[in-house]
C-alpha positions as CSV (number, residue, x, y, z in Angstrom):
1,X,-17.9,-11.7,2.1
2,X,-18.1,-8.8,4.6
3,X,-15.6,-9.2,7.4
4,X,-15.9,-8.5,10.9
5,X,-16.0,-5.0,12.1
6,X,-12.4,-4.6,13.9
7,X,-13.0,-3.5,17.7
8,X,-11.3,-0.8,19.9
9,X,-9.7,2.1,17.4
10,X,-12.9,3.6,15.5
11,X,-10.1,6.5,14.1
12,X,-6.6,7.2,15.0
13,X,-5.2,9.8,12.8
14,X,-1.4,11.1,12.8
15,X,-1.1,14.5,11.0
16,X,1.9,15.8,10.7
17,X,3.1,19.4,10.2
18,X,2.8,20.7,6.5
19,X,6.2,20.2,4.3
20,X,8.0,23.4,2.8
21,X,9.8,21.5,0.7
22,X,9.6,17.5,0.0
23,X,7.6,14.9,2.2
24,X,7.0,11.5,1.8
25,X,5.1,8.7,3.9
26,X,4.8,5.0,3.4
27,X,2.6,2.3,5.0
28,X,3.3,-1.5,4.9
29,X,-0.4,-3.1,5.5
30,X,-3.0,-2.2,8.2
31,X,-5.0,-4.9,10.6
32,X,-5.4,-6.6,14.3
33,X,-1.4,-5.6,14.7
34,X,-0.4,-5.7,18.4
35,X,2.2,-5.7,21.2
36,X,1.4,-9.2,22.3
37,X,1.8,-10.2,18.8
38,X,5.7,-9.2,18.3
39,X,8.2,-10.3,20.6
40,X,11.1,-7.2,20.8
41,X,13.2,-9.0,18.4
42,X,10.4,-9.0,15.4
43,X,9.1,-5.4,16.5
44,X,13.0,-4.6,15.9
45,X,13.0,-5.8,12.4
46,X,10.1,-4.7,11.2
47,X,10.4,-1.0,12.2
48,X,13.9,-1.8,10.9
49,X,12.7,-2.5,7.2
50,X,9.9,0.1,7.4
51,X,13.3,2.7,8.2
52,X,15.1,1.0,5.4
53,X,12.4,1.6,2.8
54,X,11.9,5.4,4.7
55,X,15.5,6.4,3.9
56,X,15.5,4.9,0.6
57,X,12.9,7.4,-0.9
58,X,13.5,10.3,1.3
59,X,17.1,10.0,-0.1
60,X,16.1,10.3,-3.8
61,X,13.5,13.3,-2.7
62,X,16.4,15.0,-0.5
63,X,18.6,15.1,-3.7
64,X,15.9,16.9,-5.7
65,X,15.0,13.5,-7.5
66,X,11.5,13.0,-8.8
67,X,8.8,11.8,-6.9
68,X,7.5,8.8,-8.9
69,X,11.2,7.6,-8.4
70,X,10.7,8.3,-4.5
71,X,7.9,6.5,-4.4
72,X,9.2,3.2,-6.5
73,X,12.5,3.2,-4.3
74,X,10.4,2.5,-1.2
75,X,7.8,0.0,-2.3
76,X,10.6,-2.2,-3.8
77,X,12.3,-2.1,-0.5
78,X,8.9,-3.1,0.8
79,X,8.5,-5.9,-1.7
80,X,11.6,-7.7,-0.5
81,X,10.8,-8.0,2.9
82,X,9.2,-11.1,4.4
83,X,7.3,-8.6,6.9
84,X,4.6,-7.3,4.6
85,X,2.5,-8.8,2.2
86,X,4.0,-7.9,-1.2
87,X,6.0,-9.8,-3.2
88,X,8.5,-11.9,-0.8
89,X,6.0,-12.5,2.4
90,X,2.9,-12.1,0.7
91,X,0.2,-14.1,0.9
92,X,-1.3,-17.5,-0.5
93,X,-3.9,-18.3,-2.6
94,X,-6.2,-21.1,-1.9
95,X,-4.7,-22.8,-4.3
96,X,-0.8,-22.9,-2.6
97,X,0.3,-20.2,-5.2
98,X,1.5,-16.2,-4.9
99,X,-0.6,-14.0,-7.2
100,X,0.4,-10.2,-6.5
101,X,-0.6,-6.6,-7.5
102,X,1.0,-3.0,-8.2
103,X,-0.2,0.2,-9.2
104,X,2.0,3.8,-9.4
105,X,0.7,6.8,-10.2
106,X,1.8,10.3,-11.3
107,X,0.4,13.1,-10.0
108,X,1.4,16.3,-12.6
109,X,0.7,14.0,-15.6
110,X,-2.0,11.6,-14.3
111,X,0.0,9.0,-15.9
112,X,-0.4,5.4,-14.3
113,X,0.6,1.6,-14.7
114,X,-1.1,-1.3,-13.0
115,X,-0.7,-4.8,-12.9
116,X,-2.8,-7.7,-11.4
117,X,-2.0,-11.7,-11.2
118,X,1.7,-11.6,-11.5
119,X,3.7,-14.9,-10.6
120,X,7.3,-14.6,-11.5
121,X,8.2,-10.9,-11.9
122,X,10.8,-10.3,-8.8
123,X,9.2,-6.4,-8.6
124,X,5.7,-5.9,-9.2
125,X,6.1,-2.2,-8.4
126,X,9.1,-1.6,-10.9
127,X,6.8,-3.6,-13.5
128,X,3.6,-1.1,-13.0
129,X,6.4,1.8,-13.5
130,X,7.7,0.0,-16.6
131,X,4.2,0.2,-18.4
132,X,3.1,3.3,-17.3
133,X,6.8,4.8,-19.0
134,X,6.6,2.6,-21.6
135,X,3.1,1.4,-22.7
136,X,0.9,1.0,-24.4
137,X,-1.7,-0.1,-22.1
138,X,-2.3,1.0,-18.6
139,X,-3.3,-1.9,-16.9
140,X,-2.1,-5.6,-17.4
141,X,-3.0,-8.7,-15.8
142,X,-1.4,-13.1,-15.3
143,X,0.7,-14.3,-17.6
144,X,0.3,-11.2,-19.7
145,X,1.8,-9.1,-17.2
146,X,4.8,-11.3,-16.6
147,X,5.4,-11.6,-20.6
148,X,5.4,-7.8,-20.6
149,X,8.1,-8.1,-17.8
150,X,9.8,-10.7,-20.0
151,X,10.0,-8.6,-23.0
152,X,11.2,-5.4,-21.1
153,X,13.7,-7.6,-19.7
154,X,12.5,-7.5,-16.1
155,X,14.3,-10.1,-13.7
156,X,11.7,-12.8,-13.1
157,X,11.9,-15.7,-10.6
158,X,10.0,-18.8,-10.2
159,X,7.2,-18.7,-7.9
160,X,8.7,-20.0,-5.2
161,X,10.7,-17.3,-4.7
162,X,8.1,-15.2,-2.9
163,X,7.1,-17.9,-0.6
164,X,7.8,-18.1,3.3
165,X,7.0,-20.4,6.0
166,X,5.2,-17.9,8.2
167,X,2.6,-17.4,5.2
168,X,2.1,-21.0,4.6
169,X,1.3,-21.6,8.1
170,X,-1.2,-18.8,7.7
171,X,-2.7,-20.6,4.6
172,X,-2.8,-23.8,6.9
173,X,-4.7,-21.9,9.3
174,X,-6.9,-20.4,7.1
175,X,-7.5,-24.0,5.6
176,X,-8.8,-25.5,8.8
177,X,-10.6,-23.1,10.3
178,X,-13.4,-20.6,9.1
179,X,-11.8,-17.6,7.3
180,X,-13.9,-15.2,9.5
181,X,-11.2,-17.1,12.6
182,X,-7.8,-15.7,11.1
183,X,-6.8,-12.8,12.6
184,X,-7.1,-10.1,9.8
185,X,-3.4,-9.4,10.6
186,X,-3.0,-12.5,8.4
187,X,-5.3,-12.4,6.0
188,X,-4.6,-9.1,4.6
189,X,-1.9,-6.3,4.2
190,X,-0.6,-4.4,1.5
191,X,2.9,-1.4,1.2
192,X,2.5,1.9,-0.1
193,X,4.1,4.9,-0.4
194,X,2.9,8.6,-1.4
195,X,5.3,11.4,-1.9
196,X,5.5,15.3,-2.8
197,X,8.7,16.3,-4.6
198,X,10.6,20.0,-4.3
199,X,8.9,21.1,-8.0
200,X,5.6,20.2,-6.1
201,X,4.6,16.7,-7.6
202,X,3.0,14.5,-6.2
203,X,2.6,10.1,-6.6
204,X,1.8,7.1,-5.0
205,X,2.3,3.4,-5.4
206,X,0.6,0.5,-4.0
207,X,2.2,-3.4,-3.9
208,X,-0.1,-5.9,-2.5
209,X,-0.1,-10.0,-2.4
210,X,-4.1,-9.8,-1.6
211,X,-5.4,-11.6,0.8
212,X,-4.6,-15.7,2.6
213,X,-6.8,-17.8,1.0
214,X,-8.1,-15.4,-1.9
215,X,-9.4,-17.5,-5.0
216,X,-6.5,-17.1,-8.2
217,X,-7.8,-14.3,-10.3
218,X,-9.1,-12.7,-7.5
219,X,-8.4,-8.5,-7.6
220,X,-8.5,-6.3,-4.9
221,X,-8.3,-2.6,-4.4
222,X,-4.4,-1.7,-4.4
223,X,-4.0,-2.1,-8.5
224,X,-7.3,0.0,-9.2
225,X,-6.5,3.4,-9.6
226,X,-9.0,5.7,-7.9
227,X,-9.4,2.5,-5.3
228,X,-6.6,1.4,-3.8
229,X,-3.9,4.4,-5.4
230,X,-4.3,8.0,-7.0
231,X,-2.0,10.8,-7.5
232,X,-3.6,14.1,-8.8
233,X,-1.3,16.9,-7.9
234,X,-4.8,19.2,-8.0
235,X,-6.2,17.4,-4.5
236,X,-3.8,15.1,-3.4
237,X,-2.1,11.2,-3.4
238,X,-3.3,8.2,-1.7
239,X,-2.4,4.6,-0.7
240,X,-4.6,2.1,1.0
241,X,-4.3,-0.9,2.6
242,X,-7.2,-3.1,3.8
243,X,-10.7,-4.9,3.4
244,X,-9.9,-4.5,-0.8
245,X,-13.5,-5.4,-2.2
246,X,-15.1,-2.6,0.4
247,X,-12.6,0.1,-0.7
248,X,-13.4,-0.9,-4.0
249,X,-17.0,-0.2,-3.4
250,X,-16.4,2.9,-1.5
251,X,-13.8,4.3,-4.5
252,X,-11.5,5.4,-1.3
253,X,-8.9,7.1,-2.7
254,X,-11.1,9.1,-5.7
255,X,-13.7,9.7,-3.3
256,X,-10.9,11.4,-1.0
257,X,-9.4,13.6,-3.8
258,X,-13.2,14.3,-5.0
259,X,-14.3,15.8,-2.2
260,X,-10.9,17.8,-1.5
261,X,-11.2,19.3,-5.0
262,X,-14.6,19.8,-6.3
263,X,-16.4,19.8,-2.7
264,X,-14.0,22.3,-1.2
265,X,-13.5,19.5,2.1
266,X,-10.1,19.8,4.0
267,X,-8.5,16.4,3.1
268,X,-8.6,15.4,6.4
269,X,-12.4,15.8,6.8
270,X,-12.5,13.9,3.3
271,X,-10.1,11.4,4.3
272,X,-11.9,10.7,8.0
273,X,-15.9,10.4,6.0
274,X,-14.5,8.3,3.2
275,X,-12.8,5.7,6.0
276,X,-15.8,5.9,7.9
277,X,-17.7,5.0,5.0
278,X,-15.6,2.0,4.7
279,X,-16.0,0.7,8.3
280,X,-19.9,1.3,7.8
281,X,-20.1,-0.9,5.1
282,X,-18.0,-3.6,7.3
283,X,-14.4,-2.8,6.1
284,X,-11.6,-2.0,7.9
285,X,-8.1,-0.5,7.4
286,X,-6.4,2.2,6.6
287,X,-4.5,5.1,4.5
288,X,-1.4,7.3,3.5
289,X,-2.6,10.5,2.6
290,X,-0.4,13.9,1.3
291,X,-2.0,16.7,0.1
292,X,-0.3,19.1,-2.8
293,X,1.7,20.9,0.2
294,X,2.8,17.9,1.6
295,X,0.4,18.1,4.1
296,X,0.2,14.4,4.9
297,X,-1.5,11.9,7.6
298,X,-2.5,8.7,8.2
299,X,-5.8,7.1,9.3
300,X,-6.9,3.7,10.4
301,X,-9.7,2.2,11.8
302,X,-8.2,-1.1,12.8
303,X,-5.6,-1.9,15.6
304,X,-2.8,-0.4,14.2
305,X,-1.0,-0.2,10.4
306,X,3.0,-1.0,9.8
307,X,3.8,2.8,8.6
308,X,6.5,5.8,8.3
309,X,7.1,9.6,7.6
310,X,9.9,11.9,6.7
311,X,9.7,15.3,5.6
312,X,12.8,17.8,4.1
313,X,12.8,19.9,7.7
314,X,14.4,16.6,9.0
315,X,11.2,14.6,10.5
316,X,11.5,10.9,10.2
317,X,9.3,8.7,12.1
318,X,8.6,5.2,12.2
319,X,5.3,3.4,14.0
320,X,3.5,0.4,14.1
321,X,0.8,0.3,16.5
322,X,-2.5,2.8,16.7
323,X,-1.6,3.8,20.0
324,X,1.4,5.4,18.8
């Protein structure tokens, strides 16, 4: 199903300054996200847990720490928050259940875990990291993924756990009306963070719970490395969130590190065709990009996208709507 393009914002792009030393940015789901929407109270504790998972990375990258464990710190602060759809807060199947996704990625190695389906592990994120360290298969999916978790003694919780009355009413919605009539704010959303460390690596990591009403088994872009997450410390890391099945068919973030390394495009050019891409082909959304400078930015082409940026010369910002 191709969903409806998004009006007002064709392409709002941030771009910060480039990084001398470490930089990081993190997202926490793109979509119609507006003023009217949040009443000053929920606007407070989102950009509140967006700061939360901000400081948590940019602490391990400010004390020379690696930048796979940057990026892990702040999509696990992501995934316990009933804001964004990843792990607690994500969204429902059809069928009343959570099924959710992770990918990490590292840049200097090209090393990667993924996992796909997972019910009961608390941390999808610290799961995906757990197989890429440990092995020895890349990508894992249902109840093999959890019994992975199991055996690597990975806290797991019944399903229930990641379920909150704000996404059930979604689900309800989605169940009575016609799918294209849920504000894609519902549907969809996804966390993410990229980082470059002080040695000059860079990763990424995506956590997603897919999309309301998605039929169990159903995969989107966020585990797929080269879709949804890529790290390649030659042309750059990326983390998407959006319509999953068009950035799958659009291979977003490899298409974005392809042209910045073998087509000689500035990643911001890339970035800009590859989204555009997306939006022709009826998809909307958006990314966190850093190049192997730390040059970083983010682009949407939907109303707005939960996000976040801190850099080692002190920036630190926090926005969540496209007119920011």
């Amino acid at each position: 199903m191709i969903l409806p393009l998004l009006p007002a914002l064709l392409l709002s792009i941030v771009t910060p300054a480039a990084a001398s030393d470490w930089a990081l940015a993190i997202h926490g789901g793109a979509g119609v996200i507006e003023r009217k929407d949040f009443s000053a109270a929920d606007d407070a504790a989102v950009r509140a847990d967006l700061g939360k998972a901000l400081d948590a990375g940019a602490a391990i990258l400010e004390a020379g720490g690696s930048t796979t464990d940057a990026v892990l710190a702040a999509v696990t602060v992501l995934e316990t928050s009933p804001w964004f759809n990843a792990a607690v807060g994500a969204t429902f199947t059809s069928a009343g259940t959570v099924e959710l996704d992770a990918a990490i990625m590292e840049g200097a190695s090209l090393r990667a875990g993924a996992v796909a389906g997972v019910s009961t592990t608390l941390s999808p994120i610290t799961l995906a990291r757990t197989l890429m360290d440990k092995g020895p298969h890349l990508f894992l999916a249902g109840p093999a993924a959890d019994g992975y978790a199991r055996a690597n003694s990975l806290t797991q919780v019944p399903n229930s756990h990641f379920h909150t009355d704000r996404r059930f009413r979604q689900l309800e919605l989605w169940r009575k009306t016609a799918a294209a009539d849920v504000p894609l704010s519902h549907r969809m959303g996804t966390v993410g963070a990229v980082a470059r460390d002080r040695a000059g690596n860079l990763a990424a990591g995506t956590s997603t719970g897919g999309l309301t009403g998605k039929a169990p088994g159903r995969i989107g872009d966020a585990p797929l490395i080269g879709a949804g997450t890529l790290a390649d410390n030659r042309c750059g890391t990326v983390s998407t969130t959006g319509t999953g099945e068009i950035f799958i068919r659009a291979r977003v973030a490899s298409q974005i590190c392809d042209r910045a390394r073998f087509a000689g495009q500035p990643l911001q050019k890339a970035a800009d065709e590859v989204l555009a891409e997306v939006k022709t082909l009826g998809g909307s959304g958006g990314l966190i990009v850093l190049g192997p400078k730390g040059d970083g930015m983010f682009l949407l082409n939907s109303l707005g996208m939960h996000r976040g940026r801190a850099s080692a010369g002190g920036l630190r910002e926090i926005k969540i709507y496209g007119d920011e």
